[in-house]
C-alpha positions as CSV (number, residue, x, y, z in Angstrom):
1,X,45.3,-48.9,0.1
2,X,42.5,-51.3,-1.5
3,X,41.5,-48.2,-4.0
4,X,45.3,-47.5,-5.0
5,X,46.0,-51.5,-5.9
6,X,43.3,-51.4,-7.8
7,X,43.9,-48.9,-10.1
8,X,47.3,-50.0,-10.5
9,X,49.1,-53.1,-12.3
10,X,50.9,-55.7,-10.4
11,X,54.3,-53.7,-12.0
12,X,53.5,-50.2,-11.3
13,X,55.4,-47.0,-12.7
14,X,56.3,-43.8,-10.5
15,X,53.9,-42.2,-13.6
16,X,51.0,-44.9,-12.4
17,X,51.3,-44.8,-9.3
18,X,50.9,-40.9,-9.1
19,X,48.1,-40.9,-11.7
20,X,45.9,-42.9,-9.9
21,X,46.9,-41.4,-6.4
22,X,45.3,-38.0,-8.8
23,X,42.5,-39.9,-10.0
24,X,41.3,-41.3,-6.5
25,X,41.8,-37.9,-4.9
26,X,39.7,-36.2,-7.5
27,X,36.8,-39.1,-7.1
28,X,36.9,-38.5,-3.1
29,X,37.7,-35.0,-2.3
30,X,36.1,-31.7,-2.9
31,X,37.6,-29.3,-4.9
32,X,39.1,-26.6,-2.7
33,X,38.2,-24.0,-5.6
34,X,34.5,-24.8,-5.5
35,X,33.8,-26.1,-1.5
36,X,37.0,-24.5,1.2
37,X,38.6,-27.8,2.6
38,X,41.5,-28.3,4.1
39,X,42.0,-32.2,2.9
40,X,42.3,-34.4,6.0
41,X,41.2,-33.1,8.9
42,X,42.1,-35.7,11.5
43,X,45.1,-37.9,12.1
44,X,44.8,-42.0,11.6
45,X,44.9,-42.8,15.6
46,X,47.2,-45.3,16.7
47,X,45.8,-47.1,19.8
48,X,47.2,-50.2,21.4
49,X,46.6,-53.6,20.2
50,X,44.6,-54.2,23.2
51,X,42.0,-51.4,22.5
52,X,41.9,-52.6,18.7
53,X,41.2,-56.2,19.7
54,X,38.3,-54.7,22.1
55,X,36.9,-52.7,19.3
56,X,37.2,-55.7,16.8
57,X,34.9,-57.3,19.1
58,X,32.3,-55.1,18.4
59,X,33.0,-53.5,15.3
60,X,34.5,-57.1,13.3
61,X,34.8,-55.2,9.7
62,X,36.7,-52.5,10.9
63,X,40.1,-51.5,9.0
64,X,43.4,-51.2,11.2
65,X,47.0,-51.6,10.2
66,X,49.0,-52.9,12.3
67,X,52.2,-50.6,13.5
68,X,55.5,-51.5,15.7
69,X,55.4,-51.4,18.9
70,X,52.3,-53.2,20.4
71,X,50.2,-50.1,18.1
72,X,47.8,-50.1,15.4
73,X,46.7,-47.4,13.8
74,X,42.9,-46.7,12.8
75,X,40.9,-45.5,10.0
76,X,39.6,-42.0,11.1
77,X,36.8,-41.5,8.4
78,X,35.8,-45.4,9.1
79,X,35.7,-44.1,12.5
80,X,33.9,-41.1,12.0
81,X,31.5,-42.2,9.4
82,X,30.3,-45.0,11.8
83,X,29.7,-42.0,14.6
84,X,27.1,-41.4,11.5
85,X,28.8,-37.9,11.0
86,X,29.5,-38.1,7.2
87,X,27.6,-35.3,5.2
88,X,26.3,-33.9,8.5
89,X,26.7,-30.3,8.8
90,X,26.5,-27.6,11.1
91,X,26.6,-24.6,10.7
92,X,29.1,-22.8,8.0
93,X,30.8,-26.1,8.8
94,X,30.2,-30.1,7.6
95,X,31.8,-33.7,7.1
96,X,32.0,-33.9,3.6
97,X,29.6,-36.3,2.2
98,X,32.2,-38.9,0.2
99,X,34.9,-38.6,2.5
100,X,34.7,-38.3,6.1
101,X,38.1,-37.3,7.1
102,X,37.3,-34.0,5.3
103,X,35.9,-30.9,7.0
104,X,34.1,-28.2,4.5
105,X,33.4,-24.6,4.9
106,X,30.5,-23.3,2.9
107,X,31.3,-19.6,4.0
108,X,30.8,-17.5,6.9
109,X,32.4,-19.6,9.3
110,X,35.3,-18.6,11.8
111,X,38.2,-20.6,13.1
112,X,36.9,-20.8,16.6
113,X,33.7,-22.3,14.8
114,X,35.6,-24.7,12.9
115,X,37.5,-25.8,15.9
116,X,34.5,-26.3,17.8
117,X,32.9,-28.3,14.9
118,X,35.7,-30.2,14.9
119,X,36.2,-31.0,18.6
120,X,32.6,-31.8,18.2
121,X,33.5,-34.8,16.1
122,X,36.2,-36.0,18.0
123,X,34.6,-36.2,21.4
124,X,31.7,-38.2,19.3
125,X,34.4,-40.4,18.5
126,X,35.7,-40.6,22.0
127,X,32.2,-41.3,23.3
128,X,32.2,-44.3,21.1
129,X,35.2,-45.9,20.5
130,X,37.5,-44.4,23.4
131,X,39.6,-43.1,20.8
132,X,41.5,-39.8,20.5
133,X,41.2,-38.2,17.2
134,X,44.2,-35.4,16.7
135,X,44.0,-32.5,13.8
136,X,46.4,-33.0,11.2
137,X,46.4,-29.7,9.6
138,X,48.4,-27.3,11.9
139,X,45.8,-24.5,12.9
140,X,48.1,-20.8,13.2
């Protein structure tokens, strides 16, 4: 969390910790009471260190943390802003343009429209990097 250690001294308080955590938020995400969000839209994939060495290949500045098991999980705003998706919108629906893991509404959309927007992104993603992208909010 490059951002988070650099808002922070090298002996952090709790207080610090969750002021910056605040600050950075603030800087990256839309304000729910001006543009609907629903914060992070998609889950960081985890893919196997195989498929992360193959994509390293390629994509050599790409940001992965390693996990256990043979696993490593994956950005998925990297991922999504390098399917050039960031700021795009359709529809009632878009990628919100400083943060890519973040869907906006701008009114008049529906859930089966945000859904479809959304699979819309992830099968981009598939196309290009093979990789699954899962919701993270829970959809009722």
């Amino acid at each position: 969390y490059g951002d988070l250690a650099a808002r922070v001294s090298e002996s952090p308080t709790p207080l610090s910790v969750a002021q910056a955590v605040c600050a950075i938020r603030q800087e990256k995400l839309p304000d729910p009471a001006v543009l609907a969000n629903a914060g992070s839209f998609f889950k960081n994939p985890l893919v196997s260190n195989e498929h992360t060495h193959r994509l390293l290949k390629e994509y050599p500045d790409m940001p992965y943390f390693p996990q256990p098991n043979n696993q490593t999980k994956l950005a998925a705003g990297w991922l999504i802003d390098q399917c050039g998706l960031k700021g795009q919108r359709l529809g009632a629906f878009g990628v919100h343009e400083r943060q890519a893991l973040v869907l906006v509404h701008f009114g008049g959309g529906d859930r089966p429209g945000l859904l479809s927007f959304a699979d819309t992104i992830a099968q981009t993603v598939f196309d290009r990097f093979g990789v699954l992208l899962e919701l993270e909010p829970r959809v009722i």
